[in-house]
SETI-583429 format. One line per field, with one value per atom (N, C-alpha, C): x, y, z; atom name; residue number from 1; chain. Coordinates in nm, 2 decimals. Layout:
px = [X|...]
py = [Y|...]
pz = [Z|...]
atom = [CA|...]
nr = [NUM|...]
kette = [A|...]
! end
This chain:
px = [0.74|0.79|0.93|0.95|1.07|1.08|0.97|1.02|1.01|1.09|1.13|1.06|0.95|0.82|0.85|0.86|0.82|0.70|0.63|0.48|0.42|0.35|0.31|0.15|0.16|0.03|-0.04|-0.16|-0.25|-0.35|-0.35|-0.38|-0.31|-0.21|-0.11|-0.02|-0.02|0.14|0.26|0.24|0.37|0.43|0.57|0.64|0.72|0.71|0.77|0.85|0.93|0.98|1.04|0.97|0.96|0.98|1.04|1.03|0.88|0.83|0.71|0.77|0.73|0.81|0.64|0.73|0.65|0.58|0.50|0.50|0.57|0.65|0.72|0.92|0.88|1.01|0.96|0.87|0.86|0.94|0.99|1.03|1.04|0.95|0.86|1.01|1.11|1.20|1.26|1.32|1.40|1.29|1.14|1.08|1.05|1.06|0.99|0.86|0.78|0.63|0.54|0.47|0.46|0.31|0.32|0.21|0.01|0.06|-0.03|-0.16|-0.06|-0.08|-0.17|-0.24|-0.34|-0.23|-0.16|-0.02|0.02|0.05|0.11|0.03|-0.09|-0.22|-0.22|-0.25|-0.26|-0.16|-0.03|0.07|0.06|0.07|0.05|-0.01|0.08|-0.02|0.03|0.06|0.01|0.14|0.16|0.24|0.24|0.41|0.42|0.29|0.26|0.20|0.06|0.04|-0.08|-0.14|-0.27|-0.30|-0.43|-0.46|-0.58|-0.61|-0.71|-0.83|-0.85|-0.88|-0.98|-0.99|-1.07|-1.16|-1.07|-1.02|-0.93|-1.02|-0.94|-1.05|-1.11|-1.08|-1.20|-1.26|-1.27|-1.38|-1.35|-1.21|-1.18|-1.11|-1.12|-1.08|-0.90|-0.85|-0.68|-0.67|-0.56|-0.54|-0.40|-0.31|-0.19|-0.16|-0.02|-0.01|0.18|0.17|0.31|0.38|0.52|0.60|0.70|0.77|0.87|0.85|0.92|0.91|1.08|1.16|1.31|1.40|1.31|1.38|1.21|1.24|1.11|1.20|1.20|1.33|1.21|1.11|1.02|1.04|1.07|1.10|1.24|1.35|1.48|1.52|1.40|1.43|1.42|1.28|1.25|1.33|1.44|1.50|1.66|1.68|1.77|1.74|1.62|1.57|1.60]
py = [1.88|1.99|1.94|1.96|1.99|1.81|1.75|1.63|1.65|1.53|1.51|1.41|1.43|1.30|1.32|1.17|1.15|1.12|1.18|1.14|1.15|1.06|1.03|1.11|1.23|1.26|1.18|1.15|0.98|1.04|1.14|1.21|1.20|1.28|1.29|1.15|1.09|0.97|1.06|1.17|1.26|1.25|1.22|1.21|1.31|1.36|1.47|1.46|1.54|1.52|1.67|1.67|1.82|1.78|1.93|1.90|2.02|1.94|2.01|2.14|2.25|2.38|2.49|2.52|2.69|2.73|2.82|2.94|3.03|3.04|3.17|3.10|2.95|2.91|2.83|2.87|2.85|2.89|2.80|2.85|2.71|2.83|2.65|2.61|2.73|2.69|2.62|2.59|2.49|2.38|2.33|2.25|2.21|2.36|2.34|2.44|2.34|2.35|2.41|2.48|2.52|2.41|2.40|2.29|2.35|2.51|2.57|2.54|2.46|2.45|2.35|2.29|2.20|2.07|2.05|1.96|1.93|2.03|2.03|1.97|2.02|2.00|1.86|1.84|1.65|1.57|1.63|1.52|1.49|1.59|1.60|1.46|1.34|1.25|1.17|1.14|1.05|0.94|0.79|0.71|0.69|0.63|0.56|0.48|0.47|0.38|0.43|0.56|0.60|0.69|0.74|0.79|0.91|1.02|1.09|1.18|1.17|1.24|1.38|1.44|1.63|1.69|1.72|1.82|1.98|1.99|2.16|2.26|2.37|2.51|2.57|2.46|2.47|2.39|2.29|2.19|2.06|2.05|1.90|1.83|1.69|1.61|1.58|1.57|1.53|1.43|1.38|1.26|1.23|1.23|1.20|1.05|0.98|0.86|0.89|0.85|0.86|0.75|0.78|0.66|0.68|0.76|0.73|0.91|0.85|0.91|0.95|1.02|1.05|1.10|1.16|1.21|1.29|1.24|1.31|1.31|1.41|1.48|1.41|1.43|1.39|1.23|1.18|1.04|1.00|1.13|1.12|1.13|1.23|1.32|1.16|1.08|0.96|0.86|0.84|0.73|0.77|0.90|0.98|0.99|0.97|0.95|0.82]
pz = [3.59|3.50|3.45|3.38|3.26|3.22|3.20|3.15|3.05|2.95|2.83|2.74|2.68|2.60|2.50|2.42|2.30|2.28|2.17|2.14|2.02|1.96|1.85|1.80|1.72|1.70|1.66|1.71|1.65|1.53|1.47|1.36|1.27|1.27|1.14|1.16|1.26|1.25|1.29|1.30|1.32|1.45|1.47|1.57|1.65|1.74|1.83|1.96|1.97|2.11|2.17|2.30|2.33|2.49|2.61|2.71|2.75|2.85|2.92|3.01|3.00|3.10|3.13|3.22|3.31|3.19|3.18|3.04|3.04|3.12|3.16|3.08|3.08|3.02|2.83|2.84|2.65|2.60|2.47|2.32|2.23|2.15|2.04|1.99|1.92|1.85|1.93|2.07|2.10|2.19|2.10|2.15|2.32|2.41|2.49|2.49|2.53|2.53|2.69|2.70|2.79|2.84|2.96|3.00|3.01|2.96|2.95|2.81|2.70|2.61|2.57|2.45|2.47|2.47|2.41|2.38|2.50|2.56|2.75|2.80|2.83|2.92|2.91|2.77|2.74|2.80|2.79|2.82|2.97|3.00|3.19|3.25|3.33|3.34|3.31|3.15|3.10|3.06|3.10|3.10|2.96|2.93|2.80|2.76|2.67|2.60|2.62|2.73|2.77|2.61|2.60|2.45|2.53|2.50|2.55|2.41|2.39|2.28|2.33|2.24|2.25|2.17|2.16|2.07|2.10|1.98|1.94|1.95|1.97|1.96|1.85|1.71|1.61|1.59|1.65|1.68|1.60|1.56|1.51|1.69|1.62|1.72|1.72|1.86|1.83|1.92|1.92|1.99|1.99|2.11|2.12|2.23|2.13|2.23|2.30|2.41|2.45|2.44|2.37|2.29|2.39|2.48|2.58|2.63|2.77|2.86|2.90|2.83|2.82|2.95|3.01|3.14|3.21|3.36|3.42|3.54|3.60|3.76|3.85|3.83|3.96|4.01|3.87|3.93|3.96|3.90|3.94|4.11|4.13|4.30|4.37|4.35|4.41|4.43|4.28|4.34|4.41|4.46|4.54|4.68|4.73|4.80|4.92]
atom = [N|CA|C|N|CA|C|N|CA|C|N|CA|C|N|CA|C|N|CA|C|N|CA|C|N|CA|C|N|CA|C|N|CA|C|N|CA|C|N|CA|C|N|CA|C|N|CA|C|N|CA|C|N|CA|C|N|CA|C|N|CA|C|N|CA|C|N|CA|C|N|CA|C|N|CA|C|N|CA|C|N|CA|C|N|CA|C|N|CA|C|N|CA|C|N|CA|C|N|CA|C|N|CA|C|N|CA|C|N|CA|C|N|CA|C|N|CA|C|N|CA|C|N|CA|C|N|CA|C|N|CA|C|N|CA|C|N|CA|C|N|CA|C|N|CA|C|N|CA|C|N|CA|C|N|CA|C|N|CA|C|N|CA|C|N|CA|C|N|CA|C|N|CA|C|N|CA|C|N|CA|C|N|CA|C|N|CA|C|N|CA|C|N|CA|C|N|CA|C|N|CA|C|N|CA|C|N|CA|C|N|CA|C|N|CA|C|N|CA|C|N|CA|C|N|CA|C|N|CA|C|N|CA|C|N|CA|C|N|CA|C|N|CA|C|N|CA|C|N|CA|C|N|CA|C|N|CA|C|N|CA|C|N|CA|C|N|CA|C|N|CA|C|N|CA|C|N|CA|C|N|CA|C]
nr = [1|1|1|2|2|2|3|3|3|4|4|4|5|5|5|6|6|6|7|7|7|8|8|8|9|9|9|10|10|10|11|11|11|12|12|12|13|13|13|14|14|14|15|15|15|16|16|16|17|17|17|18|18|18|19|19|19|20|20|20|21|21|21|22|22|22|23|23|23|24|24|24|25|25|25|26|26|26|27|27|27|28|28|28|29|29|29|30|30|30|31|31|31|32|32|32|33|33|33|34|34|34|35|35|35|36|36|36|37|37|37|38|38|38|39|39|39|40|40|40|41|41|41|42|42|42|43|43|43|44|44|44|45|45|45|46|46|46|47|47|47|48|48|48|49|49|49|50|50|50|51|51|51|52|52|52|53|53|53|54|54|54|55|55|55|56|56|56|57|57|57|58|58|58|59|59|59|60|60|60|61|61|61|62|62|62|63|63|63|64|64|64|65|65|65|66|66|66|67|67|67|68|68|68|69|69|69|70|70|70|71|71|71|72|72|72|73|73|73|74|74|74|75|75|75|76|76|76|77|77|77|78|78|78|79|79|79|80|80|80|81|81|81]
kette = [A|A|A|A|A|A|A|A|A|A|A|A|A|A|A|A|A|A|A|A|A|A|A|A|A|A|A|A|A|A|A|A|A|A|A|A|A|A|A|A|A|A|A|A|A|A|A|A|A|A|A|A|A|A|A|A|A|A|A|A|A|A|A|A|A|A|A|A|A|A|A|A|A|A|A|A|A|A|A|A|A|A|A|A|A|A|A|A|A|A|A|A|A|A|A|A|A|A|A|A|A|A|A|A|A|A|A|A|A|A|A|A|A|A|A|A|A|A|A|A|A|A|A|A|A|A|A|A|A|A|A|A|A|A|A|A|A|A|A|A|A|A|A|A|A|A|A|A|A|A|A|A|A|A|A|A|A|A|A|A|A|A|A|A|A|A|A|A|A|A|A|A|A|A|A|A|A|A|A|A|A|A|A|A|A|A|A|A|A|A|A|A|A|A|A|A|A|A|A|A|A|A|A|A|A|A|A|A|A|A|A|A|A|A|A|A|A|A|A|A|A|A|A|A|A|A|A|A|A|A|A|A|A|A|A|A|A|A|A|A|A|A|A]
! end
């Protein structure tokens, strides 16, 4: 949670960068995205350079690739460790 992805919509070419949060900590305007979300859900996971496909809830297909991985605490706590 609260990592910071850049990611490339593999549809439009459109470029984004958003941190992953709770639902209870959304707000689109300051680009956090809740992991509840199809956007979230997808990212969850997935290493730089990693890409995953899905079919939207009107039945076109999307597909996002991850261009950097900006801050993730999970891997911060590890090397504190």
């Amino acid at each position: 949670m609260h990592s910071d992805v850049e990611y490339q919509d593999d549809v439009t070419g459109q470029i984004r960068r958003m941190t992953l949060v709770y639902p209870d900590e959304e707000d689109l305007d300051a680009d956090r995205v809740s992991v509840l979300t199809y956007i979230g859900a997808a990212l969850i996971g997935l290493r730089e350079g990693q890409s995953i496909e899905w079919q939207g809830p009107m039945g076109g297909w999307r597909g996002l690739t991850v261009r950097r991985v900006h801050f993730q605490p999970e891997r911060m706590a590890g090397l504190s460790a």
